[in-house]
N, C-alpha and C positions, 0 to 999 in steps of 0.2 A: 208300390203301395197297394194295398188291400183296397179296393173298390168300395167295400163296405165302413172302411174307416177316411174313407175321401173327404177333407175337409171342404165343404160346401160354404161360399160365401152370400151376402147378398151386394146390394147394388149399393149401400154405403162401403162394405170394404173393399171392394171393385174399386171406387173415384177414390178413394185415401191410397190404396196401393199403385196406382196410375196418377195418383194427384191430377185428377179431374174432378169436373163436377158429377154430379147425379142425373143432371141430363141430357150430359155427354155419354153417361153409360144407356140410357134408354135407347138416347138415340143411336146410339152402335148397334141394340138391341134390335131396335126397328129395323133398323138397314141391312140387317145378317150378319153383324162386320166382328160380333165379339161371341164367341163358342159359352151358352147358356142354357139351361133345363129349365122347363117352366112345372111346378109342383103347384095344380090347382091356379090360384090367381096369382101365384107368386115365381118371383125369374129368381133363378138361385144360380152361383155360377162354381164350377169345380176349381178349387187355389190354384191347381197345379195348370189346367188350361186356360189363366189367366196369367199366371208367369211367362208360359210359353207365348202368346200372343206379346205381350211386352217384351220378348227376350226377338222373335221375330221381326217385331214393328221396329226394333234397333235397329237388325241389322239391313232391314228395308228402305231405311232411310237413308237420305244421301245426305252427306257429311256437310255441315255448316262451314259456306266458306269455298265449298268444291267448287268450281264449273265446269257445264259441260261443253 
């Protein structure tokens, strides 16, 4: 996809698309933990490396149920 037509979100469609809250997304934000652009005073975040970050955070997690 075109860079220039990079859908940009903010920090409400982040916690709807993650079904979190809002300050669970800051606080990701704080901690380094969620891939974001800050424009002036505002965090905007790219659709596409926030899919990716949830499609990782899947497969990083250990399966409800497993032991180790």
């Amino acid at each position: 996809m075109d860079s220039m037509s990079e859908q940009l979100w903010d920090v409400n469609d982040v916690a709807k698309y993650l079904k979190v809250s809002r300050s669970w997304v800051y606080q990701r934000v704080a901690a380094g933990l969620l891939p974001y652009a800050r424009i002036g005073a505002l965090v905007r975040f790219r659709a596409s490396r926030i899919r990716a970050f949830a499609r990782e955070s899947e497969q990083s997690s250990p399966e409800v149920g497993s032991e180790s």
